[in-house]
C-alpha positions, -999 to 999 in steps of 0.1 A, spaced: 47 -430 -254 65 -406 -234 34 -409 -212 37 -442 -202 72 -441 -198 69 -420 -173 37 -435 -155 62 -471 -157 90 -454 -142 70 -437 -115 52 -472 -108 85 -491 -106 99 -467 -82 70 -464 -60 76 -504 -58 110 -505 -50 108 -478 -21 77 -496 -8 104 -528 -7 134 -511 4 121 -500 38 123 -516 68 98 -527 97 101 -498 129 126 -511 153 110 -527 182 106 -506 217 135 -534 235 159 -527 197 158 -491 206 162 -498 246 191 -517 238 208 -492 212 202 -466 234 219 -480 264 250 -490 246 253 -454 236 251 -439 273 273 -463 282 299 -453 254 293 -419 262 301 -422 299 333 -446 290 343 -415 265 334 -386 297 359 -411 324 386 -411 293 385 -375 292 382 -371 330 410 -388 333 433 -370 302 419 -335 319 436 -344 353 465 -364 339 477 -330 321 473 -307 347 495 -333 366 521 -336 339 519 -300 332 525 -291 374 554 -317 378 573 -300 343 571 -267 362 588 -280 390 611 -300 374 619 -270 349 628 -248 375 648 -279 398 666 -278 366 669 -241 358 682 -243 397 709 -265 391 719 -250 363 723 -219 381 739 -233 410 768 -254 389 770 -243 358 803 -263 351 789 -293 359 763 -317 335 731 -326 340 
């Protein structure tokens, strides 16, 4: 008994992958998926481009500025910024 249990269960299984799998995407499918990643991942390179330059921007015109500021501070400490 425990025989054929196992022989239906095996069967059944066997069926049910056989069902569950899908046809091979077509050579255009994967033409098309794969462009849309490049173009994702160039969109995602320009991004970070532009956050890479963007800081080193910010981070020059805070030097500046902190030392305009240290400057003034020097310069006229009585007075506010």
């Amino acid at each position: 008994m425990k025989k054929y249990i196992i022989i239906a269960f095996m069967l059944f299984s066997t069926i049910i992958t056989s069902l569950a799998q899908e046809k091979e995407p077509g050579r255009a499918e994967v033409d098309h998926l794969t462009d849309s990643v490049v173009t994702e991942g160039k969109a995602l390179y320009r991004s970070e481009w532009a956050s890479w330059h963007g800081t080193d921007i910010f981070l020059e015109n805070a030097k500046k500025s902190k030392i305009n500021w240290r400057l003034r501070i020097l310069r006229n400490p009585n007075q506010p910024c």
